[in-house]
N, C-alpha and C positions, 0 to 999 in steps of 0.2 A: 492484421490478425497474427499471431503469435499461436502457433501448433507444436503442441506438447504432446508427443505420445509415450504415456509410461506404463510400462510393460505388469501386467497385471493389475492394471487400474482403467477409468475410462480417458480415451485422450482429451485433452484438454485444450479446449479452441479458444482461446482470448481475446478480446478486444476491449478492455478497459484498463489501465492500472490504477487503481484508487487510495492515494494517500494517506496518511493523517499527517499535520503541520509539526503543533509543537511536539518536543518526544522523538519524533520519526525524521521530518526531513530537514528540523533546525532544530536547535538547542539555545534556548535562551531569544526566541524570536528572527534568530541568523541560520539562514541555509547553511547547513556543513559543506564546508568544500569539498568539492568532486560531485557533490550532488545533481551539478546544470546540465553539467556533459552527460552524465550516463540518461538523466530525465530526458535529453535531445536525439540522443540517442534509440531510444527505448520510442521515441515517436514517428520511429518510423513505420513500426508495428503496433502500439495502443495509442489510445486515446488517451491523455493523461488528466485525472482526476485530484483537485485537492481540498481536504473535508476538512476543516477547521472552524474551532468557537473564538480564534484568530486574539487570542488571552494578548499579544502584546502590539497590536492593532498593524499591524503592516506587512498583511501576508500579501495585500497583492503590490506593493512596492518591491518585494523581494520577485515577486514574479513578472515584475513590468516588463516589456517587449515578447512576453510569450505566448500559444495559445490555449495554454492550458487551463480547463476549464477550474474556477476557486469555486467555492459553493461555505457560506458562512453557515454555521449551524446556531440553530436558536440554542438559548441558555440551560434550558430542559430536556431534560430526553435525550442527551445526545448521541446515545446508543442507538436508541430508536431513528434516530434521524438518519443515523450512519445506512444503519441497515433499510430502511427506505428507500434512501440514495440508490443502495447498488441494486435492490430489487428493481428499482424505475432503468436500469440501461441492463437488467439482465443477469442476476447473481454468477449465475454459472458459468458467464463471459467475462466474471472480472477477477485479475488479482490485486488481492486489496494485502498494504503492509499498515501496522502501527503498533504500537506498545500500550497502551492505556485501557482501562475498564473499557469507558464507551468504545474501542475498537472493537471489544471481544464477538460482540455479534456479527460486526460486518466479514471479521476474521474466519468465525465459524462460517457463516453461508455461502461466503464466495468460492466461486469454482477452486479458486489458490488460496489461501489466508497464510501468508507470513508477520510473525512474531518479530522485533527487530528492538535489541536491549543495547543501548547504548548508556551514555552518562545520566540521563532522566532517570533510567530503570527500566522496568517492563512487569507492568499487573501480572500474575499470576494467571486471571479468567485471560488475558489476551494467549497468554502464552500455550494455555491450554486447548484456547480453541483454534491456535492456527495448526496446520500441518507443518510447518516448519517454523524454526527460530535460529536467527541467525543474531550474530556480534553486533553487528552495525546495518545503516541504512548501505552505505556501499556496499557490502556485501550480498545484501538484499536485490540490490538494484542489479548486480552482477549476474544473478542467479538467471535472471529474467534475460540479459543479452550473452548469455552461455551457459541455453536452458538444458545440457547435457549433464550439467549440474545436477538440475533438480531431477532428471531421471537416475543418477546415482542413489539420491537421498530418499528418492520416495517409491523406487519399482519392490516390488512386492517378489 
């Protein structure tokens, strides 16, 4: 669990971190480098989650020898699917990062929702409804293993 207390807000107790694939933690179907370490890292405290409609067919080849949970989303809905996902292990226990339309809900309800604009771009409703937006998935990921960050960025 990863314990976040931000000073005029409620502290934040997490146990999930919930992806999105293309966009977020690859670009063009290839995990950005730097992406494994911070994800192996980051498992020492979440669970690591990855939602994807898996557009160029090989997200769990890029994830082979890990245990990170892949979950394929049906072709519809996939907002809805997103936000399903994180309500079934517990909205308010996950941070969820992605850049795209269908992220925007899971962005809005989860305890954490980070926005993450890299070379893909970043929807507007994602951007809107996360609490934060950062540059890059590194950066994102960073946030999370030096969460004094995010008490900079978000105490009230």
């Amino acid at each position: 669990m990863l314990e976040i207390n931000i000073p005029g807000q409620k502290k934040l107790l997490l146990e999930h971190l919930v992806l999105d694939f293309n966009g977020t933690l690859a670009l063009d179907g290839q995990i950005i480098p730097g992406v494994l370490n911070r994800l192996e890292n980051l498992t020492k405290t979440l669970s690591v989650h990855i939602l994807t409609a898996d557009t160029h067919g090989n997200v769990r080849k890029q994830f082979a020898g890990t245990n990170y949970k892949i979950h394929i989303l049906e072709p519809s809905c996939q907002d809805k699917g997103k936000l399903d996902y994180i309500k079934n292990l517990g909205a308010d226990k996950c941070v969820c990062l992605g850049n795209g339309v269908n992220d925007a809900l899971m962005l809005k309800n989860a305890g954490l929702g980070i926005a993450v604009l890299q070379e893909e771009g970043a929807a507007i409703q994602a951007v809107m409804a996360a609490q934060v937006v950062v540059k890059n998935i590194l950066d994102g990921l960073d946030l999370l293993i030096h969460p004094l960050r995010l008490v900079a960025t978000l105490r009230k």
